[in-house]
C-alpha positions in Angstrom: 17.2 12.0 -3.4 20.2 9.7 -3.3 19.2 6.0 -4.2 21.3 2.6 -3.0 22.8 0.7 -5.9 21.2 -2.6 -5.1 23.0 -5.3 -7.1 20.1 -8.1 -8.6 22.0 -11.2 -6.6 20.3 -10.1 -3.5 16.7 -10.9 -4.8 18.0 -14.3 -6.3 17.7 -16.7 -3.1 14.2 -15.6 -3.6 13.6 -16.3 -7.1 16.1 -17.9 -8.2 18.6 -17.8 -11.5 16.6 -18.0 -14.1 13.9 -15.5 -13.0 17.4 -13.2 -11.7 18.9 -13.2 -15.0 15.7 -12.6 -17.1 15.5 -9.4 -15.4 19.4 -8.4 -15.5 19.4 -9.0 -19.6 16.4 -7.0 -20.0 17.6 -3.5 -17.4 21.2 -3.7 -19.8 18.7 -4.0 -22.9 16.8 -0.7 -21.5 20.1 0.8 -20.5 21.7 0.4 -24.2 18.4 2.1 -25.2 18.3 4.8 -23.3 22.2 6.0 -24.1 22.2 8.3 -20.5 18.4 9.5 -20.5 17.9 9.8 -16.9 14.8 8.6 -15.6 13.2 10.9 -12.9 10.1 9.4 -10.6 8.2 12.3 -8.7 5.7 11.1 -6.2 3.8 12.7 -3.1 5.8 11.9 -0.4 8.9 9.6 0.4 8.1 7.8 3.4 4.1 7.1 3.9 2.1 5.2 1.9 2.0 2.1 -0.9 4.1 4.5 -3.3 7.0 5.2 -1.3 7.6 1.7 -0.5 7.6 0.6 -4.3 9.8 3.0 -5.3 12.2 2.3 -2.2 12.2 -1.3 -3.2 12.5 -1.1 -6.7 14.5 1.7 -8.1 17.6 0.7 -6.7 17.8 -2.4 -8.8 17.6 -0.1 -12.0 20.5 2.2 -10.8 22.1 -0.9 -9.4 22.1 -1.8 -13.1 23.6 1.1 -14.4 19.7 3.1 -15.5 20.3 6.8 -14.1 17.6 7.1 -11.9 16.5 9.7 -9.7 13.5 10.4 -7.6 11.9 13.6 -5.7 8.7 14.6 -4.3 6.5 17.2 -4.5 6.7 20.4 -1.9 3.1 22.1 -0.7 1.4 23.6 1.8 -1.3 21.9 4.4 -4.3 23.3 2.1 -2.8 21.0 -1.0 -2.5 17.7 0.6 -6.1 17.9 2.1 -7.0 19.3 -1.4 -5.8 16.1 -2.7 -7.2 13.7 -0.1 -10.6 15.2 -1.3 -9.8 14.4 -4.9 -8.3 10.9 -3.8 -11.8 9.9 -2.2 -13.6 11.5 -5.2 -11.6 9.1 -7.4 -12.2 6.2 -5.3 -15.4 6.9 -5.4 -16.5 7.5 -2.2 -16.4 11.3 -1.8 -19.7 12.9 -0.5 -22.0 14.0 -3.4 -22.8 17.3 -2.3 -18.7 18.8 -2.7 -18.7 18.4 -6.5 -17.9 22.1 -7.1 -14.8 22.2 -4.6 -13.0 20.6 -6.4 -13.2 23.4 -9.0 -12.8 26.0 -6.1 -9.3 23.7 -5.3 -8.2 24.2 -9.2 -6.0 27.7 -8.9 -4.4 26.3 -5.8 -3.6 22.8 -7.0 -2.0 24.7 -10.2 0.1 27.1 -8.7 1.3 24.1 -6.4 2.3 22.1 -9.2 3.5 25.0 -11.3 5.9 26.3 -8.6 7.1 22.5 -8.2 7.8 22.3 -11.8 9.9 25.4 -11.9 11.8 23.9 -8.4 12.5 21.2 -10.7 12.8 22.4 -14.4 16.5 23.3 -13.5 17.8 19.4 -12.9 15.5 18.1 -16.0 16.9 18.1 -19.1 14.9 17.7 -22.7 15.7 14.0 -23.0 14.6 12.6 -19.6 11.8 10.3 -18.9 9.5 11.6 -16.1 7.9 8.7 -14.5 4.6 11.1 -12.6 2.8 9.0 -9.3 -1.1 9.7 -8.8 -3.4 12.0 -9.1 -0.8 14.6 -6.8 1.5 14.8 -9.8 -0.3 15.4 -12.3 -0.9 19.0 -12.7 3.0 18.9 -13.8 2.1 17.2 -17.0 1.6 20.3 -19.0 5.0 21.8 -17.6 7.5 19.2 -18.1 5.7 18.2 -21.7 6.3 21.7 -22.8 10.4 21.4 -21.4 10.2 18.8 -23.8 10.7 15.9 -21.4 8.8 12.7 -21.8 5.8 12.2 -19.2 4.6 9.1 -18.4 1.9 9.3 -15.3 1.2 6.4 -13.0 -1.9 5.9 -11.2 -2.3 3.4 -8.2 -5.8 3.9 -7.6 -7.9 1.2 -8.6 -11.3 0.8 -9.8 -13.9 3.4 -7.6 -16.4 1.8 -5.7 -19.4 4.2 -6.8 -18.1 5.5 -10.3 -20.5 7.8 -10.6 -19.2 9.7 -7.8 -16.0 9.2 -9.5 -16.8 11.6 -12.5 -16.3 14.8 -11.4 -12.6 13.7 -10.2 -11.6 12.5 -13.8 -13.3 15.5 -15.3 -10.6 17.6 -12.6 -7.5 15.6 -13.8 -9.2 15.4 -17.9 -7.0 18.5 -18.9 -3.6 17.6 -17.3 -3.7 13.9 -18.5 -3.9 14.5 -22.2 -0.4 15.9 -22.1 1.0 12.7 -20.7 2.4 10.4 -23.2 1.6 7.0 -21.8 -0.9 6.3 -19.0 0.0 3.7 -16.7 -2.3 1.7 -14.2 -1.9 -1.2 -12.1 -4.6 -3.6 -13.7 -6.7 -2.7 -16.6 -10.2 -1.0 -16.4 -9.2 1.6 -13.9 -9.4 4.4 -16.0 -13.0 5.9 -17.5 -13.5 5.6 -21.4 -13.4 9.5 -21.5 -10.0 10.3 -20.8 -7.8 11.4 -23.7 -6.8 8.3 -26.2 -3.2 8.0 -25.1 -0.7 5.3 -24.6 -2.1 2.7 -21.9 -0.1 0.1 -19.9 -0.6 -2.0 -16.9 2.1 -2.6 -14.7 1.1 -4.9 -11.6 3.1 -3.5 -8.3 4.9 -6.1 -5.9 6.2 -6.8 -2.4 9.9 -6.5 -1.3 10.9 -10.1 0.9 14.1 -7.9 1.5 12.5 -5.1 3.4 11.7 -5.1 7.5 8.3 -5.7 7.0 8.6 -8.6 5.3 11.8 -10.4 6.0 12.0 -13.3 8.1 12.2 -12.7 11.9 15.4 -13.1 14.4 15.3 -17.0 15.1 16.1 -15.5 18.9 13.1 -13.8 19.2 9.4 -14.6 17.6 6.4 -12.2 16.4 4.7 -12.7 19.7 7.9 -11.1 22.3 7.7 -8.7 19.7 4.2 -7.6 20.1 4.4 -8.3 23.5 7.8 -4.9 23.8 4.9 -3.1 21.7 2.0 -3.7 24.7 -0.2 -5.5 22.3 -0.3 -8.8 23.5 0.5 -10.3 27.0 4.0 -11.8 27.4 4.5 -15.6 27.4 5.2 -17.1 30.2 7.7 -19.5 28.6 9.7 -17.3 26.4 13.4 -16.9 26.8 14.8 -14.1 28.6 17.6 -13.7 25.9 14.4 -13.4 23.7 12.2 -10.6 25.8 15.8 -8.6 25.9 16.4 -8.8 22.1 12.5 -8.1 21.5 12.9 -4.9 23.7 16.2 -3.4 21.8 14.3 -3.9 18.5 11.1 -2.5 19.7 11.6 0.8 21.9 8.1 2.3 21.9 5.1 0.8 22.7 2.0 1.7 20.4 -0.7 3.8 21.3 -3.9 1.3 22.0 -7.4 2.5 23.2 -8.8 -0.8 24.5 -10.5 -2.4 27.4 -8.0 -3.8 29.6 -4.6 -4.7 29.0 -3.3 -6.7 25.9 -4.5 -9.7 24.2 -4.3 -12.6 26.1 -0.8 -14.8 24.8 -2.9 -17.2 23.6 -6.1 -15.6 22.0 -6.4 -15.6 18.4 -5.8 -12.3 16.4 -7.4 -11.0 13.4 -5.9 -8.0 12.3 -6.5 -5.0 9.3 -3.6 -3.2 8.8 -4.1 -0.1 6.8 -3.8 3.7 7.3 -6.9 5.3 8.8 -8.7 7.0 6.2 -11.8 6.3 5.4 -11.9 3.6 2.4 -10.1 1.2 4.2 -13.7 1.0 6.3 -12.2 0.4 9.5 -15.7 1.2 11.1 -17.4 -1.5 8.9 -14.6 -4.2 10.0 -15.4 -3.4 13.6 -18.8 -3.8 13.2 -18.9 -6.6 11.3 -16.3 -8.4 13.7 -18.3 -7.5 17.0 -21.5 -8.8 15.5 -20.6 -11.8 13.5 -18.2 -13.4 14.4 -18.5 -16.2 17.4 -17.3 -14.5 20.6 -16.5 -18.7 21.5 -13.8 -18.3 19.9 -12.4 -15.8 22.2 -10.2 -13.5 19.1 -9.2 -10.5 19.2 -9.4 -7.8 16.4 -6.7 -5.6 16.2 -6.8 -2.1 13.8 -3.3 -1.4 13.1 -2.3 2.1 11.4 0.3 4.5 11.7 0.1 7.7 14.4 -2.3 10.5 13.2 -0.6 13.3 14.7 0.0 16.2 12.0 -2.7 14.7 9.8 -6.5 15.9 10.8 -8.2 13.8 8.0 -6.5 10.6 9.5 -7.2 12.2 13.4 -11.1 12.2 12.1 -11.8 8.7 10.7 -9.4 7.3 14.2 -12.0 9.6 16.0 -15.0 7.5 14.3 -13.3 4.2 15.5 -13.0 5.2 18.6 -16.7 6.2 18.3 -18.2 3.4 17.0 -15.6 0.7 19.3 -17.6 2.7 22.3 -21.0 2.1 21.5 -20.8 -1.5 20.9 -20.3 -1.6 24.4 -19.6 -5.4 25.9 -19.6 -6.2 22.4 -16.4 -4.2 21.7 -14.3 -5.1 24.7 -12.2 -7.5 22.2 -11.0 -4.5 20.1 -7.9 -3.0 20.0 -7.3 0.2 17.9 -3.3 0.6 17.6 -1.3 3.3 16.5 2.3 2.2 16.0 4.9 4.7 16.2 6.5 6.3 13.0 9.2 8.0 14.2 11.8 4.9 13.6 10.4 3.6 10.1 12.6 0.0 10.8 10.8 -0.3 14.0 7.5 0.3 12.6 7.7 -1.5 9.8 8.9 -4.3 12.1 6.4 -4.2 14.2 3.7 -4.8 11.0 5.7 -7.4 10.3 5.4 -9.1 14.0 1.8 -8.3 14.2 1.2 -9.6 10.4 2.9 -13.0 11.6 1.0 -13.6 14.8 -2.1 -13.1 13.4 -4.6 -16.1 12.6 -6.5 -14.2 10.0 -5.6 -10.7 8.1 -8.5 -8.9 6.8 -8.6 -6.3 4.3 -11.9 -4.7 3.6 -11.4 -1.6 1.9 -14.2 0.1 0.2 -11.8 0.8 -3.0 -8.1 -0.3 -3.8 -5.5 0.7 -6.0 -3.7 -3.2 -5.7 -3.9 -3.4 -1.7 -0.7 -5.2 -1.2 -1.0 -5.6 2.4 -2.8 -8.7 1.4 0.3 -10.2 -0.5 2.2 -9.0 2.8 0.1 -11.4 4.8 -0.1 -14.2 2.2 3.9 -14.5 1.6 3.9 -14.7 5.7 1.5 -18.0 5.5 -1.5 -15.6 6.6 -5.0 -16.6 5.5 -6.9 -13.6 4.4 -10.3 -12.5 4.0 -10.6 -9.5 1.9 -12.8 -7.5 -0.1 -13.3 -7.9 -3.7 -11.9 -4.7 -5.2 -9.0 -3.1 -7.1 -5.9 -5.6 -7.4 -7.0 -7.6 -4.5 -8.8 -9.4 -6.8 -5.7 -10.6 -8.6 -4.0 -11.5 -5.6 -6.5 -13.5 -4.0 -7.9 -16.6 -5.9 -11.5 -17.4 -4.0 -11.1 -20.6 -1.6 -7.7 -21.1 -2.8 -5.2 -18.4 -1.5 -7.7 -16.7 0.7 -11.4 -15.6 1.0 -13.6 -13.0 -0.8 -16.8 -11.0 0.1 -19.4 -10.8 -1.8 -19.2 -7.3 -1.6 -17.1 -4.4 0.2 -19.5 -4.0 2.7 -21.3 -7.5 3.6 -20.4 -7.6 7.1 -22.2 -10.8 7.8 -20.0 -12.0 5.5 -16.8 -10.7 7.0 -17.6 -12.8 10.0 -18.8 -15.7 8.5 -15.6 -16.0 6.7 -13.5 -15.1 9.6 -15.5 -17.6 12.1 -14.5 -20.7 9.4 -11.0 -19.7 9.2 -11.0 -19.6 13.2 -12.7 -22.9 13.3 -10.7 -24.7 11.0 -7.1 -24.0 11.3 -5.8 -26.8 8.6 -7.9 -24.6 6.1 -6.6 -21.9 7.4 -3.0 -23.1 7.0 -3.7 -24.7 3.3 -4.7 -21.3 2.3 -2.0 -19.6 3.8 0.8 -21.6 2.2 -1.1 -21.4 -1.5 -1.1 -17.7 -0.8 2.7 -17.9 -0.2 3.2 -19.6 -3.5 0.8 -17.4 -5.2 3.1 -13.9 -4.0 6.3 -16.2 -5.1 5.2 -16.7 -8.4 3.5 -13.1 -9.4 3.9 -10.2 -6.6 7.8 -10.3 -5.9 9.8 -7.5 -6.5 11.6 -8.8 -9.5 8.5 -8.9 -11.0 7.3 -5.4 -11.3 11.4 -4.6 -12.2 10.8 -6.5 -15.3 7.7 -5.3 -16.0 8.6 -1.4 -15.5 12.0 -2.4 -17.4 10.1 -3.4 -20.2 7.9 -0.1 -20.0 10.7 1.6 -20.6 12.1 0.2 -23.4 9.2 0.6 -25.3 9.2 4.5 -23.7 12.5 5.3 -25.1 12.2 4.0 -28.6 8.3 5.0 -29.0 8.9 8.8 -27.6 12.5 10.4 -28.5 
């Protein structure tokens, strides 16, 4: 696909000079060294998911620097992707136990897919180019474009699994593919198991884009709440601007989907919000539990599960399904929830809208089960957003206990979910020192310049190490 040239000057009123230039010297160093290899990135998909976004933020500052990069994505039938949804649970370690040997039933499938994708590309890969290979998707192409004599470097954004024994059977799938790779690359160290073939092994943190509609700043004529208020999930303030209502109403077209009780939050009424796709690690179930029983209905919040539409994905349809289950019998005790499913059909207003609902919110949670880096939390904290998270995959790099935000215990204390959501509720000028360390915290380590340099520096090492 075609990528913008994004020149480096855009990020600098972010970062500043010093931080711009460091990152300009070392893409010309890597260009130098790489005398026309093109690098290639093929991932899953180019719109959903944590992936897509990092490549859409960061590849065009390479090519904006004169790196020949180019990046595609995998073709396959219905019966792949939910092939590789199973393996993606398996690997986060929360797959049932009793499916072990499907996986092995998936294997001529998941082989021919990637072997017809390798032939669809083998004709646009030449024998010097650097194949940059995204998850656990991709990785049946190893073998392929190793023997075309490219270089293969594979990327996994999983994180750590929650049970790893479930795990196993997952990494014993993928053993056979991954020894081709020359490098492995993860997004914080320990990720993967000791039995894996003894290549190359880096760690290359990810990062949030400040320039993209989810996280810029918003229109000083309209604020997050007129926003939320065109997308029917909070009521309308009575003071706002009528210059502001009409602006939030061409930005925001289509209202999301919300089963609730009752209309939207009240203007005024707190928010805590997960945002996260609905699958099944994120334990959306767990955070609605854990916010109807724990935390203090005095404080009159509302909890709002944000995720994309399900429509034309059944394993997403299923776990919404469950919500919508487990919302209902809470009875009373559920009346404060709101399950949303914002519209995907204009990705600027969706992404727009998480960015209004992020803002408006008194407390983000994220309480996933397992993580690859979970960077919804760094969304939040660069928006002054305390958060309360779980203590898994990168999260635990982003989030420094009592400082920048809140840790559990464990993925699944609930009691503790409330607990720390009721203090953050209680006392706002913790909530708001916490927020604005966390803000600091993204500055410093999770901006997009910083996973440039770091994949920069991959590289260089990539094209002198493996010619």
């Amino acid at each position: 696909m075609e990528l913008d040239r994004t020149p480096l000057d855009r990020i600098e009123p972010f970062v500043g000079t010093e931080r711009t230039e460091t990152v300009r010297d070392t893409l010309h160093g890597v260009r130098d060294l790489l005398d026309g290899r093109t690098v290639w990135h093929i991932s899953d998909n180019p719109l959903r998911g944590g992936v897509a976004e990092l490549l859409r933020a960061n590849l065009p500052y390479l090519a904006g620097e004169g790196i020949s990069t180019r990046w595609t994505t995998l073709d396959g039938p219905p019966e792949f992707r939910a092939f590789t949804k199973s393996l993606y649970h398996r690997l986060c370690g929360v797959g049932p136990e009793e499916d072990a040997e499907d996986l092995e039933r998936g294997r001529r499938m998941y082989e021919r897919t990637c072997a017809e994708n390798a032939a669809r590309l083998a004709p646009a890969l030449d024998r010097r180019a650097i194949v940059v290979l995204h998850d656990h998707q991709t990785a049946g192409l190893i073998p392929h474009l190793r023997a075309a004599g490219c270089t293969v470097l594979w990327r996994a954004h999983i994180g750590t699994a929650l049970r790893e024994e479930l795990a196993v059977p997952g990494w014993d799938f993928l053993h056979r593919y991954l020894s081709s790779a020359h490098c492995h690359i993860t997004s914080q160290p320990g990720v993967l198991p000791a039995g894996l073939p003894a290549v190359d092994r880096r760690v290359l943190r990810p990062s949030i884009d400040p320039l993209s509609t989810k996280n810029i700043p918003l229109h000083p004529g309209t604020g997050p709440s007129g926003l939320l208020a065109a997308a029917g999930l909070v009521e309308e303030e009575g003071g706002a601007p009528p210059g502001g209502r009409a602006l939030a109403g061409l930005l925001v077209r289509r209202p999301a989907r919300v089963v609730r009780d009752g209309g939207p939050a009240p203007a005024g009424a707190p928010l805590v919000t997960q945002v996260s796709r609905w699958d099944r690690v994120k334990d959306i179930p767990g955070v609605i539990r854990g916010f109807a029983e724990y935390v203090d209905p005095a404080f009159d919040a509302h909890l709002l599960l944000v995720g994309p539409e399900t429509g034309g994905d059944p394993q997403a349809g299923r776990v919404f399904a469950e919500c919508r289950q487990v919302r209902a019998g809470l009875g009373r005790r559920g009346r404060r929830v709101h399950l949303v499913q914002v519209p995907t059909g204009n990705p600027s207003e969706h992404a727009l809208t998480v960015n209004a609902i992020q803002r408006h919110s008194a407390v983000v949670i994220q309480k996933s089960l397992a993580e690859g880096f979970g960077l919804t939390v760094s969304e939040a904290a660069w928006k002054g957003r305390p958060v309360v998270a779980a203590p898994v995959g990168g999260i635990r790099e982003q989030v420094e206990h009592g400082t920048t935000g809140l840790l559990l215990s464990d993925p699944r204390d609930l009691r503790g979910l409330g607990e720390a959501v009721n203090r953050l509720l209680s006392d706002r000028g913790y909530a708001e020192e916490l927020g604005r360390n966390g803000h600091q915290r993204v500055l410093r380590g999770f901006l997009t310049d910083s996973s440039v340099l770091g994949f920069a520096r991959l590289l260089s090492d990539a094209a002198q190490r493996y010619r």
